[in-house]
C-alpha positions as CSV (number, residue, x, y, z in Angstrom):
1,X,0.0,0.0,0.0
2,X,1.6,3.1,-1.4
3,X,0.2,6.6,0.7
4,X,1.9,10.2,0.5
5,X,1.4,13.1,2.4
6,X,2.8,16.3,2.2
7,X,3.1,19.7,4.6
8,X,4.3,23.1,4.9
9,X,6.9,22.9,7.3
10,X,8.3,25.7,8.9
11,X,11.5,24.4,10.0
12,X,12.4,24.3,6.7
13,X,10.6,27.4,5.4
14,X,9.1,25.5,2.3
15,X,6.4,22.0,1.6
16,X,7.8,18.5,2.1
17,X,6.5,15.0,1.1
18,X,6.2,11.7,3.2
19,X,5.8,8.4,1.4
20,X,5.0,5.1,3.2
21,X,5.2,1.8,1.0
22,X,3.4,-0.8,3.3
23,X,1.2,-1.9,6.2
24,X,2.5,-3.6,8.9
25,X,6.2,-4.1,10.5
26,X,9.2,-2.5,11.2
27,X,9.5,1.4,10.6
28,X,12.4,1.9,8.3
29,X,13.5,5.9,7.1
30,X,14.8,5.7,4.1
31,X,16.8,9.1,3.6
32,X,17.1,10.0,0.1
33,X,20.3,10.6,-2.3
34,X,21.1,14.6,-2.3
35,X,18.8,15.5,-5.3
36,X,16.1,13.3,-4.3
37,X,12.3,13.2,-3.1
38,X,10.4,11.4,-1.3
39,X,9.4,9.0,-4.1
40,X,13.2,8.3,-5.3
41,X,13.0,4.8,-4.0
42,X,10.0,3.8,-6.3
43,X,11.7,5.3,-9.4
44,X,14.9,3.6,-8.5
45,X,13.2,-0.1,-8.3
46,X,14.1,-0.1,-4.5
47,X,10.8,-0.7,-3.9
48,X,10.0,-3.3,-6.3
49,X,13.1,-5.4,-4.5
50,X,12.3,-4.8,-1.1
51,X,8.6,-5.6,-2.1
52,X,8.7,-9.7,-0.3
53,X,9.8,-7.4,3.3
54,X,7.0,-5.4,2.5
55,X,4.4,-8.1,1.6
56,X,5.0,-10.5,4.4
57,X,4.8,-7.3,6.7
58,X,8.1,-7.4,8.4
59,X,9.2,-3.5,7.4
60,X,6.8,-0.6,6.3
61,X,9.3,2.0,4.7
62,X,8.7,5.6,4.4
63,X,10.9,8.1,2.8
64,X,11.1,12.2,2.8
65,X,12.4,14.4,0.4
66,X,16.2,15.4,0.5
67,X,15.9,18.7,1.6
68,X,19.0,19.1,3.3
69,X,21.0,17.1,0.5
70,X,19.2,19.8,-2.4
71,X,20.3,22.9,-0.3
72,X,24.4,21.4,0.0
73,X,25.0,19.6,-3.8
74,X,22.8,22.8,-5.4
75,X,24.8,25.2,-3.6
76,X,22.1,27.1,-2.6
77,X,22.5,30.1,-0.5
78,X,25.5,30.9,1.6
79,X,27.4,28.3,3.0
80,X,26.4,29.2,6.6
81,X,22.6,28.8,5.0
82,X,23.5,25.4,3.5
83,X,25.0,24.1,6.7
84,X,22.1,25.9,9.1
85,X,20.1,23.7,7.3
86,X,21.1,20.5,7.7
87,X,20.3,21.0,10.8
88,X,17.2,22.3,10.5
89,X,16.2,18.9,8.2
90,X,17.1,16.5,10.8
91,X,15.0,18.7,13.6
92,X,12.2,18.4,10.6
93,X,12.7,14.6,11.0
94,X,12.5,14.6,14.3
95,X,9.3,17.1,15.1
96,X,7.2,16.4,12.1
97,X,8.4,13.1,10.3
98,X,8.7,11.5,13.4
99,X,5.4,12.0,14.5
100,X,3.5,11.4,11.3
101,X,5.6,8.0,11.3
102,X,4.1,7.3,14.9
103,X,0.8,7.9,14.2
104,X,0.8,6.3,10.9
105,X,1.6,3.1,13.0
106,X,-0.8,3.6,15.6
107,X,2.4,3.7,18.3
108,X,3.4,6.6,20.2
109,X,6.8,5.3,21.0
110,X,7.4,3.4,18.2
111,X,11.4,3.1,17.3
112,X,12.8,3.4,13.8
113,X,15.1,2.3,11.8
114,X,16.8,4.6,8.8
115,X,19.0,4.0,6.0
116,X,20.4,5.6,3.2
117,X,23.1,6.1,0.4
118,X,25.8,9.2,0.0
119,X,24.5,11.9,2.0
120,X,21.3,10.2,2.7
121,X,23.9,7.8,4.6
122,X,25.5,10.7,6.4
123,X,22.1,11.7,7.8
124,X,20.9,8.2,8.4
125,X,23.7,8.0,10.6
126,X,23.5,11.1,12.2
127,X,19.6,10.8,13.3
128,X,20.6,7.6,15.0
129,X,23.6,9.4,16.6
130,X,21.8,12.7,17.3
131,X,18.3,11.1,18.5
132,X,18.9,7.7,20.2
133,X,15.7,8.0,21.7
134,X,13.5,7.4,18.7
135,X,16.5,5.9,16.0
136,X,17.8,2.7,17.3
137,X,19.4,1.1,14.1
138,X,21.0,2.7,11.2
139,X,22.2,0.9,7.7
140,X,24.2,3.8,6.2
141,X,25.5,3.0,2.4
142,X,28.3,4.1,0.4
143,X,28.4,7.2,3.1
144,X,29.4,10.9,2.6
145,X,30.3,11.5,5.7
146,X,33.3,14.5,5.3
147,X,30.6,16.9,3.9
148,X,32.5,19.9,4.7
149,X,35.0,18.9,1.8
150,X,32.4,20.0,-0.6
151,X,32.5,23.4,0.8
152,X,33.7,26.8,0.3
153,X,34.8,27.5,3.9
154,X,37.2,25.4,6.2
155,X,35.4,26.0,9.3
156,X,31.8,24.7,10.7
157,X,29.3,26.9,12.0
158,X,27.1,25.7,15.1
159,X,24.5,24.4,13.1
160,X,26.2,22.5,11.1
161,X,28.5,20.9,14.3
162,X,25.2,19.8,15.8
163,X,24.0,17.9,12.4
164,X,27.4,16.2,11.9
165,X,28.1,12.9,13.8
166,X,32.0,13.5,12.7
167,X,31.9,16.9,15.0
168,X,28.9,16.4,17.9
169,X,29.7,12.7,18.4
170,X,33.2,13.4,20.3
171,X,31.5,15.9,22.2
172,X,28.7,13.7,23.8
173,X,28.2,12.1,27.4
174,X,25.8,11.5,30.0
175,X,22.6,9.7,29.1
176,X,22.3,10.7,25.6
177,X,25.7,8.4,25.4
178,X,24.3,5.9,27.2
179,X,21.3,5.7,25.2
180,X,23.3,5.8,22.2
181,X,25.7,2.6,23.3
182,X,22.7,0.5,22.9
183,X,22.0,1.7,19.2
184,X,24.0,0.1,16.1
185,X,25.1,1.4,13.1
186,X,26.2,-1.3,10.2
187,X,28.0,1.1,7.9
188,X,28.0,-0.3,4.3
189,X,29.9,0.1,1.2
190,X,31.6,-0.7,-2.2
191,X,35.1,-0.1,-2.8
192,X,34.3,0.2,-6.9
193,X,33.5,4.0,-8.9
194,X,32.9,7.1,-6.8
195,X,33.4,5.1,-3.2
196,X,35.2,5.8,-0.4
197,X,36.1,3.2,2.3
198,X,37.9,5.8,4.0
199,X,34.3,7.9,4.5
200,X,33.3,4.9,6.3
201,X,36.3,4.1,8.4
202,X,36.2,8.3,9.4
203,X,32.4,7.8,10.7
204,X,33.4,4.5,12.7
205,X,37.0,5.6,14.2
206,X,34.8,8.8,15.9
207,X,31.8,6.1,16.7
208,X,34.3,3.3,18.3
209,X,36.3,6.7,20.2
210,X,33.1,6.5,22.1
211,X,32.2,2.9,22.5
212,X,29.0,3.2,20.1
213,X,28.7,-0.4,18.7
214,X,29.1,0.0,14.7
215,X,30.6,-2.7,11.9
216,X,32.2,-1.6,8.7
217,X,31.5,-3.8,5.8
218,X,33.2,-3.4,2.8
219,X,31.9,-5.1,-0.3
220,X,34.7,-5.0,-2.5
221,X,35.4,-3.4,-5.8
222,X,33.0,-4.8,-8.2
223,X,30.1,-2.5,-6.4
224,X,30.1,1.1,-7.4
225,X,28.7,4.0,-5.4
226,X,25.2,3.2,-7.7
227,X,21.8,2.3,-7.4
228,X,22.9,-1.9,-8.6
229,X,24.8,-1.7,-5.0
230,X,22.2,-0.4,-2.9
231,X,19.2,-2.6,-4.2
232,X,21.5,-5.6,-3.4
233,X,22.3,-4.2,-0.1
234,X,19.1,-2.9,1.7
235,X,17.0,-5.9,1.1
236,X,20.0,-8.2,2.5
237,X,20.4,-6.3,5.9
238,X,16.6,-5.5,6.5
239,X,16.0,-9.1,5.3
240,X,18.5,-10.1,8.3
241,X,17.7,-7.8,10.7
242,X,14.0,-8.7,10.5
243,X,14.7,-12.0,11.0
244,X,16.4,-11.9,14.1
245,X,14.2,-9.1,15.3
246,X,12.0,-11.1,18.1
């Protein structure tokens, strides 16, 4: 069952789209690529090979659109702007996606997991990271995690430090640490065209600094930062994760 909804959000000073494939089963956030919508999975066939999850009910997926990911790769605005709002799209996830995702599944304290690919990685990850409370397993693939190398400035503003795992992560402690030591991120990717091992290895030396359980898998070079890799990917891990899920 396919449903789509769509707000003003004032977070992020414009509309936004929620899309939900399924019924029943696990909440899984699927963050988009950085020009992409809500619907980018469909187009992509990602739905079509995560549809067995979906039929026997063991995930119900929903995606939003990559407003954060549009604002960075477009260049739009200053970089301050572009950085402000990255973390203004994860507090969007958190205030308004989050909730929509609850009551959607008839659970107010529902957890979720997210995934994603290139920057929709970086802020699969970083929910998790940033918002243990609600995120409590994240599959990040073929990460961008470094995003401040596709920047015209050297240094981070505030914003920006709060939305990055790379830079709040160090910085954490107390119970938002301990919360976050009983999360997991499997961080996933190829070693083929336009990947980067060492993105993933940067995001898991910070997350093992701090004892936050993580596993980097590479899968070699035949899989390319692409859409080939992350249909064979996502439908693996949920496939596995749902298993074992009691």
């Amino acid at each position: 069952m396919f449903v789509k909804s769509r707000w003003y959000s004032h977070r992020l000073g414009q509309e936004a789209t929620l899309a939900r494939w399924g019924t029943f089963g696990q909440p899984v956030l699927v963050l988009p690529t950085a020009g992409g919508d809500a619907e980018e999975i469909e187009r992509f066939q990602m739905i079509r090979v995560l549809q067995p999850l979906l039929e026997a009910g063991k995930v119900k997926v929903y995606s939003c659109d990559s407003v954060g990911g549009k604002v960075w790769f477009g260049r739009v605005g200053s970089p301050g702007y572009r950085m402000t709002m990255q973390d203004r799209f994860q507090q969007y996830v958190r205030e308004e996606v989050v909730p929509a995702i609850r009551t959607d599944c008839q659970s107010p304290d529902v957890t979720i997991w997210t995934t994603g690919a290139s920057i929709g990685a970086f802020h699969a990850a970083a929910l998790v990271c940033r918002y243990p409370d609600v995120f409590v397993k994240a599959l990040p693939m073929s990460g961008t995690f470094n995003l401040m190398r596709f920047i015209e400035v050297d240094t981070p503003n505030d914003d920006f430090r709060r939305a990055s795992p790379l830079y709040f992560v160090p910085h954490l402690g107390g119970r938002h640490l301990e919360l976050l030591r009983t999360r997991y991120l499997h961080v996933v990717t190829g070693e083929g065209k336009w990947e980067s091992l060492k993105e993933s290895w940067g995001l898991a030396n910070v997350l093992g600094a701090k004892a936050v359980p993580n596993y980097v898998e590479s899968w070699g070079p035949k899989w390319d930062h692409d859409w080939v890799t992350w249909r064979a990917m996502l439908p693996k891990y949920l496939g596995e994760w749902t298993a074992a899920k009691p």
